[in-house]
N, C-alpha and C positions, 0 to 999 in steps of 0.2 A: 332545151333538153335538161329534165334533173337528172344529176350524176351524185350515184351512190358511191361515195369514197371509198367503201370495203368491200363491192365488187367487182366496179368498173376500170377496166384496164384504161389509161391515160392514151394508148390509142383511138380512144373513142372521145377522147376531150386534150386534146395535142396541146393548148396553151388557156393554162387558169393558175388562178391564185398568183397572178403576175409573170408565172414561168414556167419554160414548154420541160417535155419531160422525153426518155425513149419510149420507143413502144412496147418494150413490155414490163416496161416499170408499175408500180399499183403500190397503191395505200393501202397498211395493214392496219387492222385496227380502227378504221373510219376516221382517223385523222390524221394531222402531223404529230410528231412528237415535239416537236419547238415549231412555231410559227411568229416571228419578228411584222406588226404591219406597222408601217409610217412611225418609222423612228426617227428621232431627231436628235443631235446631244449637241446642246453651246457651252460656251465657256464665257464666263463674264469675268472681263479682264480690264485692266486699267489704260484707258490713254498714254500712248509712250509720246507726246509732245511733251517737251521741255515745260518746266512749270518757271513761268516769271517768279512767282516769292515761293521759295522753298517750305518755307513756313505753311506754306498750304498741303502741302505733298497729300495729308490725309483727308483733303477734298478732291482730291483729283477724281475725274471724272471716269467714268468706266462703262463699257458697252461690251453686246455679245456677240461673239466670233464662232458661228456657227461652223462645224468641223461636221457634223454627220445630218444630212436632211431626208426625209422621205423614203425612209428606204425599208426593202422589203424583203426577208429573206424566209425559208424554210426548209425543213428537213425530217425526210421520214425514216422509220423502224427499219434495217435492214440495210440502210443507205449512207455514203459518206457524198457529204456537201464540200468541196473545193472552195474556199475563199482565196482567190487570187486578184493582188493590184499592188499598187506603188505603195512605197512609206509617205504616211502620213493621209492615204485615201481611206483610216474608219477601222481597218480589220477589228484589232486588237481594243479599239472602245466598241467594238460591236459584241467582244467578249465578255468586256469588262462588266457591259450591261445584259447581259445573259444570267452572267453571278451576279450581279445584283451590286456592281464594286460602284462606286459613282464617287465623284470628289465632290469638296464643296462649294466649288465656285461653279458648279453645274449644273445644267437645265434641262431634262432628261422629258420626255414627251413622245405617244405611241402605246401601241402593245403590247403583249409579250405572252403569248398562251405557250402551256408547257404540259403533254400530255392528255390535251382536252380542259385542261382549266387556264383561265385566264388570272394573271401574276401581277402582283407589287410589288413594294422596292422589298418590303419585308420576308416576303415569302420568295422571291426570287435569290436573298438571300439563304433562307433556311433553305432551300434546294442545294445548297453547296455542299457535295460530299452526300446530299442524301437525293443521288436522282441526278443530279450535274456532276460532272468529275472533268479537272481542268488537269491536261499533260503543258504546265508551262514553258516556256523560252527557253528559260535557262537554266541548266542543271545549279547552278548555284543558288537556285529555292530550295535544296534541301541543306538542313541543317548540318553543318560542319562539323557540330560538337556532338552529333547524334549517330547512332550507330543503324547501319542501313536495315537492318531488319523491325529495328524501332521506329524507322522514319515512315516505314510503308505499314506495318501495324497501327499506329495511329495510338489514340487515348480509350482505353477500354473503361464500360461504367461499370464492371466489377470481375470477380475471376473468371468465370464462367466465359464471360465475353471478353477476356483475355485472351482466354484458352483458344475460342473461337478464331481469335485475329490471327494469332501466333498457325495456326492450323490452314487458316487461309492463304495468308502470308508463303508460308511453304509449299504451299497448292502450286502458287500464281509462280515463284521460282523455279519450280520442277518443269512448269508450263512454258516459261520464257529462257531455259536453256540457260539457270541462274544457279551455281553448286550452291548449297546448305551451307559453305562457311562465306558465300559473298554475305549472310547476316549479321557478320559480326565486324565488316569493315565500316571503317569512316567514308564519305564521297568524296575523299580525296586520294583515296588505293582505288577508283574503279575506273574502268576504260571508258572511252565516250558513249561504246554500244551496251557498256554493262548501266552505265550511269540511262541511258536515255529507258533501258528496258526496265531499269529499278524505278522511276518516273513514272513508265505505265502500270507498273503492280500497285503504285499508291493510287493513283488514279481507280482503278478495278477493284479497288478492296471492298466498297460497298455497293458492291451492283449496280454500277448505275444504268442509266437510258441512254443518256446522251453523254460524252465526252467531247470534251473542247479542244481540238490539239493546235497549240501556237508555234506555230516554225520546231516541228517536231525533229528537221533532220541537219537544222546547221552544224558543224561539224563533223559531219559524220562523211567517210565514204562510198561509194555505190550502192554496193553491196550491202553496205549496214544501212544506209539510207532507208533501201527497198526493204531489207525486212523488216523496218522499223512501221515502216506501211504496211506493211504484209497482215504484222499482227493488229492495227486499228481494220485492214481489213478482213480478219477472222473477227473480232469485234461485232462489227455489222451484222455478219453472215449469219452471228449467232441469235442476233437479234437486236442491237441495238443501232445508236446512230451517230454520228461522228461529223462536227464541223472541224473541217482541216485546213487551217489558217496558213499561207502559204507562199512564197515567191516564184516558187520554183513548179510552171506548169507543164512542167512532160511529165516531174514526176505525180503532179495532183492528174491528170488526163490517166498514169496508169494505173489509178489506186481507185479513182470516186466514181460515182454515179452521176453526179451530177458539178456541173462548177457558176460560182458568183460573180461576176468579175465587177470589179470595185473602183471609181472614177469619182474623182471631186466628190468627196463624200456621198456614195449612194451607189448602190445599184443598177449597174446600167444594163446586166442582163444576167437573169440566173436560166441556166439552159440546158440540157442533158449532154454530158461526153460524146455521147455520137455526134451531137452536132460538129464538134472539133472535127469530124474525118475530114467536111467540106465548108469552104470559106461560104461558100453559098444561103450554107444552112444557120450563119449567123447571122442575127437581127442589127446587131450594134456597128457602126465602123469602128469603134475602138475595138470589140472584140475581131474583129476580123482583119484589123491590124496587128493584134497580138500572133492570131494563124500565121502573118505571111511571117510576123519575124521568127519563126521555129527554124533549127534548124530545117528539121525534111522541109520546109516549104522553099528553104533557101535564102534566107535571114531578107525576105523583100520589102525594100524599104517605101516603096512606091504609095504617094499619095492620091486618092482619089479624087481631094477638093481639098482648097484652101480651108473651108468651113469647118471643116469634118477630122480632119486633118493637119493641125497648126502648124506640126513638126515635122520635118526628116528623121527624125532621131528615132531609135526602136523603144517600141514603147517600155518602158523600165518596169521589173517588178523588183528589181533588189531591195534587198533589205538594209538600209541605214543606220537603225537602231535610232531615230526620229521620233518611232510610236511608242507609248508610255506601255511597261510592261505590265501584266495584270501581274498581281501577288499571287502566292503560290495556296 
């Protein structure tokens, strides 16, 4: 059957492009707006055996330690994509390689389409800030020495678009429940829900498509958790699309459209939120291990097979601080 992506509901094509969707989900625009295929990123690192002559050390040998293989993600117009898995399973290099951040001792291989065109290291990065917009880890990417209303206006190329930021800027404050004088504080006067909301207005400053958000709600309370999600979920609604990089999955199941879940570097199953209603409706046993550990399900720890299943233990998604932060 050929399926036209800009009018065919995904009830009529329940599992493509690697992963199943709800039913009345639908591609706008005839495509994805990010499409990840077969990604891979190694790291080429040195032999940690003891070196008989020291003297040698700058011959020591060195091979590649693959961390991210095969993996496949995507997300469309309208929708937030849940990236949920342990430290040290890819998230946050699955970011890094989105902006186009790569180190040098790296081996980077795959695709990367963004909007219907297919991307390079180059252009992957000139997409930052024009079309990409990353809500980082840690409030402490914003500058210390810089006054918050200068932090989220950005470098203007002359007055005019001064004028413009400064106007926008105060738009996006009005919008996020931000008084006119939080512009003039340091990020060290503001609260963690003022700080995480001044985070998202730099993010938003230049329109973008897609936003990246990395563990958007650590520190935060319930309450400020949920509208922290609320507003990446007005985000969407308005049109754009949102990978939500994440530990914490009851609160990714009440925010996204869809979720990733992330093992041994890769994708082991990107699936629609409905799925989660029923352990049935998941393909993966790791993902369907994570179902029983939920609360409502009753933290169940029960193995189905030795194979399948190595551990007793619930499957972890905490966060360590293990994975390398992207920059801000």
């Amino acid at each position: 059957m050929t399926i036209d992506h800009g009018t065919t509901f995904h009830a009529d094509a329940e599992f493509h492009h690697g992963h199943s969707h709800s039913s009345h989900s639908k591609h706008m625009h005839g495509h994805h707006v990010l499409q990840v295929e077969d990604l891979s990123i190694s790291f080429r690192m040195y032999d940690d055996t003891p070196l008989r002559d020291k003297r040698a050390f700058f011959q020591a040998s060195q091979h590649q330690v693959n961390v991210i293989h095969d993996m496949n993600v995507s997300v469309h117009p309208q929708s937030i994509l849940a990236i949920v898995g342990a430290s040290g399973s890819g998230k946050t290099l699955l970011a890094d390689a989105i902006l186009g951040i790569f180190e040098p001792n790296s081996l980077v291989t795959g695709t990367i389409w963004f909007d219907g065109e297919r991307q390079d290291a180059a252009s992957l990065r000139a997409l930052r800030g024009n079309g990409v917009s990353l809500i980082p880890q840690s409030i402490g990417s914003l500058d210390p020495l810089m006054r918050v209303g200068e932090a989220v206006q950005g470098v203007a190329k002359d007055r005019s678009d001064a004028e413009r930021r400064r106007a926008k800027q105060e738009e996006l404050f009005a919008r996020f429940d931000l008084a006119p004088s939080v512009a003039r504080l340091y990020p060290h006067e503001l609260s963690g829900g003022m700080a995480r909301r001044v985070l998202l207005c730099c993010a938003l400053m230049d329109a973008p498509k897609l936003i990246i958000a990395d563990e958007p709600t650590p520190g935060l309370d319930l309450p400020l958790a949920i509208q922290a999600l609320a507003d990446l979920r007005r985000f969407a609604d308005e049109g754009g699309a949102v990978i939500l990089i994440t530990h914490d999955i009851e609160l990714a199941l009440s925010v996204a459209d869809s979720i990733a879940v992330f093992k041994d570097g890769t994708v082991i199953e990107e699936t629609s939120t409905e799925s989660f209603r029923d352990e049935a409706l998941l393909r993966h046993e790791f993902s369907r291990a994570l179902w029983r550990a939920m609360p409502e399900h009753g933290f169940s720890l029960e193995e189905d097979s030795a194979e399948t299943q190595p551990s007793r233990k619930m499957p972890s998604l905490e966060k360590t601080g293990t994975e390398a932060s992207s920059p801000c």
